[in-house]
N, C-alpha and C positions, 0 to 999 in steps of 0.2 A: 563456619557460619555462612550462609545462604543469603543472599539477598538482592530481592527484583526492582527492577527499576522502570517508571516508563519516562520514553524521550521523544522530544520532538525534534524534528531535522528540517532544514531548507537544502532539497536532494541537489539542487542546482550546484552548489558548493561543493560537491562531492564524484565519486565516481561509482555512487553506489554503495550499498551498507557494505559490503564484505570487506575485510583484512584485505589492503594489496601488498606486493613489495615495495611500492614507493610511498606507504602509507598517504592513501588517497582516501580512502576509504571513510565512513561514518564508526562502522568498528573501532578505527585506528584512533581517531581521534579522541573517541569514548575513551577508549583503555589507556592511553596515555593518558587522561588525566584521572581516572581512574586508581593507577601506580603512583602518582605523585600522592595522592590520600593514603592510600594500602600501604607504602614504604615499600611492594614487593611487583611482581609482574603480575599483572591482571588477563585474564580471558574472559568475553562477554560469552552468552550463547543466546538469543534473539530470536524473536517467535518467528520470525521469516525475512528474508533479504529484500530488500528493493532495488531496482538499476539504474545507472546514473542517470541523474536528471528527478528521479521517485523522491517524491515527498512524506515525510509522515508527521501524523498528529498524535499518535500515540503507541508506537511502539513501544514491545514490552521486551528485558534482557535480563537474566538473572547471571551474576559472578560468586563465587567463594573467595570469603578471606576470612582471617584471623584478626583484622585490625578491629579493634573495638572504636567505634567513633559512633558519637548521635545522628540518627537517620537525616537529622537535618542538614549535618556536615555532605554527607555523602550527594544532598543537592546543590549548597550553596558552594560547598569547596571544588565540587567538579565542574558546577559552573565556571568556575572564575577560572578555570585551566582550560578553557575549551573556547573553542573561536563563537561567535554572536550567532552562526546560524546552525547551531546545535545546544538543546537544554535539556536537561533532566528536571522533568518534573515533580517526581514522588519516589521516592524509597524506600523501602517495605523489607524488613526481617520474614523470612519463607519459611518452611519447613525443607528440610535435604532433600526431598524427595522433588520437590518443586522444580519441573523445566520448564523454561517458559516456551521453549518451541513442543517439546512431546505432549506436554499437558493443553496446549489450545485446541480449542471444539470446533471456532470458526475464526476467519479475518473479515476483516470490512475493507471493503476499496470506494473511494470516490472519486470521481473526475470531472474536475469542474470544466467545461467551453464556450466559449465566449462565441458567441454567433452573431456579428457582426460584419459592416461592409470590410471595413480598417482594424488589422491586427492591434491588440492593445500593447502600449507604451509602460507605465507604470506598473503592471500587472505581468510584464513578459518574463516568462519563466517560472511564471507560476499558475499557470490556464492554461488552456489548449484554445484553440482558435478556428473558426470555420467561418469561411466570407461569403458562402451562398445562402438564401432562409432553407430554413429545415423543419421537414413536418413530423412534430413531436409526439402527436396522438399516434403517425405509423409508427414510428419508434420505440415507444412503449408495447402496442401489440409484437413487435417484433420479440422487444427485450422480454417479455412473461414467457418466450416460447424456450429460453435457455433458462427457465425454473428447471427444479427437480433433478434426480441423476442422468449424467449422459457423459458420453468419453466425446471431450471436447478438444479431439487432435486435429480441429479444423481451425483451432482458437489456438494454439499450441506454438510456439517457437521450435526450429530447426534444433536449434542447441540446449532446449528442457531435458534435462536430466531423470525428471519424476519416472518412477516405475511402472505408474501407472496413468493414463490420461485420465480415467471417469474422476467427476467432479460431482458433489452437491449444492445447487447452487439455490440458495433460499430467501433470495431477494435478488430483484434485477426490475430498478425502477428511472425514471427518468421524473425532475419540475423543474418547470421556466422559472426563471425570475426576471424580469427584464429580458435584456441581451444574455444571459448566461440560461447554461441547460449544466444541471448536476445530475450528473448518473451516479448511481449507488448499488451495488453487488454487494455479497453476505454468503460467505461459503465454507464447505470444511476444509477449506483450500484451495490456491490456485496454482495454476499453471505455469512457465515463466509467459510472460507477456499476454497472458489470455485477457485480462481486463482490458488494454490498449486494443488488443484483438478483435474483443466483443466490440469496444466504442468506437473501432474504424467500421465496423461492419453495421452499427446502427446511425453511422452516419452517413454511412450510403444506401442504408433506406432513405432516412430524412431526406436525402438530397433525391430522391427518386430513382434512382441508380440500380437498386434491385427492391425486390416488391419483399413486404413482411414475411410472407410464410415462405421466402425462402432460406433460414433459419433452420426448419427441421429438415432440407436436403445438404445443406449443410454440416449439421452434424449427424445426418445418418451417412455422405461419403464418408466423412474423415480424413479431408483432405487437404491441407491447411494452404494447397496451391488454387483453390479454389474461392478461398475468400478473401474478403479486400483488404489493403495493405493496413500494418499495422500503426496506430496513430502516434502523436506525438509523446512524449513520457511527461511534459511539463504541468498537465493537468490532473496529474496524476497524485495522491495521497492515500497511503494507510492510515485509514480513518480511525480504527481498532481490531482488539483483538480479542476471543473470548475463552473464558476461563469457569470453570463452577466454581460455585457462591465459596467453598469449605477452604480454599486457597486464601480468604482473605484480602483480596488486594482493592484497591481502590478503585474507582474507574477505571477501564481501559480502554472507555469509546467516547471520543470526540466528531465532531463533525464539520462538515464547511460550511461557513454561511456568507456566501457572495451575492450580493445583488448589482449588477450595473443598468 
């Protein structure tokens, strides 16, 4: 028996979704209490990893077991094994065939940043932060010019793994609300680190640092010594993930909604 689950995390707690050996990990935690339900040893598989410090709202994982319990056990009892800054939200019987990483179309990424004079207190570790103002109207022109496909090895981490860099990238937006600027990406995938990537690099348009349309020389080098450093991971969230309708599953897209 098959069955998906989605979760939400506080990445800060963590050292990143993946299994470590010193079970640090969001995996780890999952699957331990996971096993304590199942009575046997559990493996998640997870539509995509996030790196320590990464947030999510709704990441999706499907496991195999034999244990027969009510979908609702499988939220409330793995809650109660699992520390406060990790929850399963929904539970859902799949078909075998169902993976939740091979069968996703797209992810969602958001990054919330607080643009302000004074880093925020209450909120640290969970925003990103920028102390100079920033011109958002550049920023948006900047961010529509990473629509569409494009091998984005200038977005790309040292140690990404992917076989390939081209990306589709089908939303790339930025609104104020107050002090805070939520950026929002939509892709058949990403990169390791290409979202912090993108959002260091539209944040030095905003700051005036480099002009918008330089962007498309950007990813026509392909040279990831060439763009601005990568931002911090703390404003960072997988927002969702997506799947066609015939899989059955509940929502898999949440969103942030910060105003300061």
């Amino acid at each position: 028996m098959r069955i998906a689950l989605g979760v939400e995390y506080d990445g800060s707690h963590f050292c990143g979704w993946q299994s470590q050996p010193g079970g640090c990990g969001v995996q780890d935690a999952l699957e331990r209490a996971l096993q304590v339900l199942a009575g046997h040893d559990v493996r998640v598989t997870a539509a995509g990893r996030t790196d320590t410090g990464v947030h999510a709202l709704s990441q999706v994982v499907h496991f195999d077991t034999d244990t027969e319990r009510p979908m609702t056990a499988w939220v409330r009892g793995v809650n109660a094994h699992m520390p406060g800054w990790v929850r399963v939200l929904w539970a859902q019987h799949v078909d075998a065939r169902f993976n939740a990483r091979f069968d996703a179309h797209s992810r969602r990424y958001q990054y919330i940043l607080v643009n302000q004079a004074v880093a925020p207190a209450v909120l640290a570790g969970k925003v990103g932060w920028f102390h100079l103002p920033l011109d958002v109207h550049a920023m948006q022109q900047a961010a529509e010019q990473l629509l569409g496909e494009h091998d984005f090895s200038a977005f790309r981490a040292a140690e990404c793994q992917a076989k390939s860099p081209v990306r589709t990238l089908t939303e790339a937006s930025l609104a104020r609300q107050g002090n805070s600027i939520t950026f929002s990406f939509s892709a058949n995938a990403f990169l390791h680190h290409q979202v912090r990537n993108m959002v260091g690099m539209l944040v030095y348009v905003g700051k005036g640092k480099l002009q918008a349309n330089a962007v498309q020389m950007l990813l026509s080098e392909r040279d990831r010594r060439l763009s601005p450093p990568t931002f911090a991971p703390d404003g960072l969230y997988l927002a969702g993930v997506g799947y066609d309708a015939h899989w059955g599953l509940p929502c898999t897209t949440r969103s942030v909604n910060l105003s300061l």
